[in-house]
C-alpha positions in Angstrom: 51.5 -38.1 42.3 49.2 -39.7 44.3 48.8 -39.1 47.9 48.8 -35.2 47.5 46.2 -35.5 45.1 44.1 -36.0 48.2 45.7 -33.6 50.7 44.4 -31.0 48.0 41.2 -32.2 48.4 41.4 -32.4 52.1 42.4 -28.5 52.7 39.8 -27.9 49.9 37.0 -28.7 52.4 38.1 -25.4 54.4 37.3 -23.1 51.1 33.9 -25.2 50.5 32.8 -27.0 53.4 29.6 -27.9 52.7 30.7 -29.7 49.5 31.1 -33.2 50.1 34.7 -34.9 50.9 33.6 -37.6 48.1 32.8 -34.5 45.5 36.5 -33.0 45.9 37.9 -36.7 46.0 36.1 -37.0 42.6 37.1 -33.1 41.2 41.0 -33.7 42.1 40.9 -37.0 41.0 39.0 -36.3 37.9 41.6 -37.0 35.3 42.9 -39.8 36.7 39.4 -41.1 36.9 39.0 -40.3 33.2 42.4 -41.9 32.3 42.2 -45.2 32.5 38.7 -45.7 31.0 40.5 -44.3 27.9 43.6 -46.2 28.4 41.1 -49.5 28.4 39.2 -47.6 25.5 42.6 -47.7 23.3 42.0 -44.0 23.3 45.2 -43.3 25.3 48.7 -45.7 25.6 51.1 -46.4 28.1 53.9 -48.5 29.0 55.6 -50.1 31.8 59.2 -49.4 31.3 61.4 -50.5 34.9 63.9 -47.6 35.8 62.1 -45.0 33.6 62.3 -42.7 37.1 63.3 -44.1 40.1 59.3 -44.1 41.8 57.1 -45.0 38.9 57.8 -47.4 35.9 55.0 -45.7 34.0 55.8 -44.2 30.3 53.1 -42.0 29.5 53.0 -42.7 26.2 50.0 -40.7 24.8 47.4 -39.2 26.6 46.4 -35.7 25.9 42.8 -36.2 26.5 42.8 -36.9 29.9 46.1 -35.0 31.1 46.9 -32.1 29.0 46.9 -28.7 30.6 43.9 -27.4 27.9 42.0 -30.5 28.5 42.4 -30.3 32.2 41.0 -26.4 32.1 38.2 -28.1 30.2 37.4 -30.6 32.4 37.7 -28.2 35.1 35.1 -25.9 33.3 32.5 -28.9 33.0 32.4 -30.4 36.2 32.5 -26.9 38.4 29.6 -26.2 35.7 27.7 -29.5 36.2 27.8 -28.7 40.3 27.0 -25.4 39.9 24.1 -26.9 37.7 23.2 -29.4 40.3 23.8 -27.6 43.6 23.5 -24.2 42.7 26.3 -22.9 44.8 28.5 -20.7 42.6 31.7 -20.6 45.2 31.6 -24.5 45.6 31.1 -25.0 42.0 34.6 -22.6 41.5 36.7 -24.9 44.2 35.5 -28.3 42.2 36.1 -26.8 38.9 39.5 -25.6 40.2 40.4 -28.8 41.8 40.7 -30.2 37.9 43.7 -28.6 36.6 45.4 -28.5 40.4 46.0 -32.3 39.1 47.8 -31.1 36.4 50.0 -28.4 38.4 51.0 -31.2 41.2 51.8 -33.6 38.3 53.8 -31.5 36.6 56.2 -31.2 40.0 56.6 -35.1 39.4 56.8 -36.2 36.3 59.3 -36.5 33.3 58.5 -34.3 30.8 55.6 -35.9 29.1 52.6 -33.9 30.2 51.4 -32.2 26.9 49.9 -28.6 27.0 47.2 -29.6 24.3 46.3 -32.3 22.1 47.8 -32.0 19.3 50.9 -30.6 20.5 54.0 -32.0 20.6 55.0 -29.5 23.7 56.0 -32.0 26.8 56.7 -30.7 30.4 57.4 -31.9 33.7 60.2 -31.4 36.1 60.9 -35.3 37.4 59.8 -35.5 40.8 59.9 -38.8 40.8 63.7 -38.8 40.0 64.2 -39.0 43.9 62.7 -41.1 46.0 63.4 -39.1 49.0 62.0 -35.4 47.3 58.6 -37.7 45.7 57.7 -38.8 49.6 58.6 -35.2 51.1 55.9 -34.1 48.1 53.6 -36.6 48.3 53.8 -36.7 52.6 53.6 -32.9 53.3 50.8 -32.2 51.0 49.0 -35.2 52.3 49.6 -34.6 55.9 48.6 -30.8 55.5 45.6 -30.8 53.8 44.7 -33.9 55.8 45.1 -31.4 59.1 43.3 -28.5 57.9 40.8 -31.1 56.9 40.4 -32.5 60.6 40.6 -29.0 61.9 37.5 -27.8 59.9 35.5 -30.8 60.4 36.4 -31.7 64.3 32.9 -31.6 65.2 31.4 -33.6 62.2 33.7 -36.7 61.8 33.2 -40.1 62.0 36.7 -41.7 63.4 36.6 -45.1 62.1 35.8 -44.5 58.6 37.7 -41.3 58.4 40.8 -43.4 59.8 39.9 -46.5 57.0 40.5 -43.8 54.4 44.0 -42.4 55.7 45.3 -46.1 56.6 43.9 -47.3 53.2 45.6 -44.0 50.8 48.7 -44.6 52.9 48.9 -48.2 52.5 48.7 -48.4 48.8 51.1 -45.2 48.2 53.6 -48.0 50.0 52.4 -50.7 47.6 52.6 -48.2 44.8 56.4 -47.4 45.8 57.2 -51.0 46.8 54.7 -53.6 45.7 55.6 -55.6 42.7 55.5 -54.5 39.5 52.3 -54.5 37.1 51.5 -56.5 34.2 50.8 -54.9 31.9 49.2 -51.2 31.1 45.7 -52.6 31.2 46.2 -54.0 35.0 47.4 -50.3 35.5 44.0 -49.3 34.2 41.6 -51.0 35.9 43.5 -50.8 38.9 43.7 -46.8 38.9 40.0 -47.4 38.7 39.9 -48.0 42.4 40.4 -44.3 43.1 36.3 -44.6 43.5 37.4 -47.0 46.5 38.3 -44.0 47.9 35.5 -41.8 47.3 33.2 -44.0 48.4 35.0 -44.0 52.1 35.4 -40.0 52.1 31.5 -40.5 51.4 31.2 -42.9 54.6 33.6 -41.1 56.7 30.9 -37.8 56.5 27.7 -39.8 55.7 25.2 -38.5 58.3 27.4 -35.6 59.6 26.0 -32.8 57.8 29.1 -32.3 55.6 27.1 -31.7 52.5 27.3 -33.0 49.1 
């Protein structure tokens, strides 16, 4: 899953809305963020196998460190701690640290079983979203387009247009290049490129820079 990663984030702001856009980009992204420094690390493997579901060529091959429901609590745990640590707002610092594991929960509605629970485990689940096209976009659209308006409706007064509208056009125009683009290389072309998530966050930041949306 990709684009309802960031709807999450979006309808997030109206349960903490002085956090920052960027800071729940980062918290609902955080595993993915994590991912493929370990991928590149030779910490955690995958593989580009065509047809493996009909949306993503992607087998997960190991990576419970990243994306494993205990390790995603964990992470979870850590950063809502470290923002509680830095901000000292307790019911922010619960919304970021919850935002973790949501990642897990929405990618567990799209992939093939091979989410682990644990490391160590050799428990896989998922229940293969991504077997349909048509039930992946319905996913993938309706989170983003919700949590994108309850977004807009809590910050109407504190937007800034252009940059807010360079986000959406940009998440929407790779999630069509994800779908449709040509196939990667190889699993380290994967990696770096899942690295530009901070793209992202770095326009959420610019889209309330100056707007008293918080941090």
């Amino acid at each position: 899953m990709f684009l309802g990663h960031f709807g999450v984030a979006f309808a997030a702001k109206r349960l903490a809305p002085r956090a920052s856009l960027a800071m729940l980009f980062v918290a609902s992204q955080f595993i993915d963020l994590l991912w493929p420094l370990l991928v590149l690390a030779g910490v955690e493997r995958l593989r580009i196998v065509p047809g493996i579901t009909t949306v993503n060529p992607l087998d997960f091959v190991h990576y419970p460190w990243s994306h494993s429901l205990l390790m995603a609590l964990v992470w979870g745990v850590l950063l809502g701690g470290a923002y509680w640590w830095w901000r000292r707002r307790g019911h922010e610092a619960v919304v970021v640290g919850l935002l973790v594991p949501s990642h897990w929960l929405l990618d567990l509605l799209v992939h093939r079983p091979d989410l682990p629970l644990a490391p160590g485990l050799e428990t896989v689940v998922g229940f293969g979203g991504w077997q349909s096209l048509g039930l992946s976009l319905a996913l993938e659209l309706g989170l983003f387009v919700a949590g994108l308006a309850i977004y807009l409706w809590t910050m109407r007064d504190r937007l800034r247009p252009v940059w807010l509208g360079l986000l959406v056009a940009s998440l929407l125009a790779i999630h069509a290049g994800s779908l449709w683009g040509p196939m990667p290389s190889s699993p380290e072309v994967v990696a770096v490129s899942a690295l530009g998530i901070w793209l992202f966050v770095g326009l959420a930041w610019l889209a309330e820079r100056g707007r008293g949306a918080g941090t």
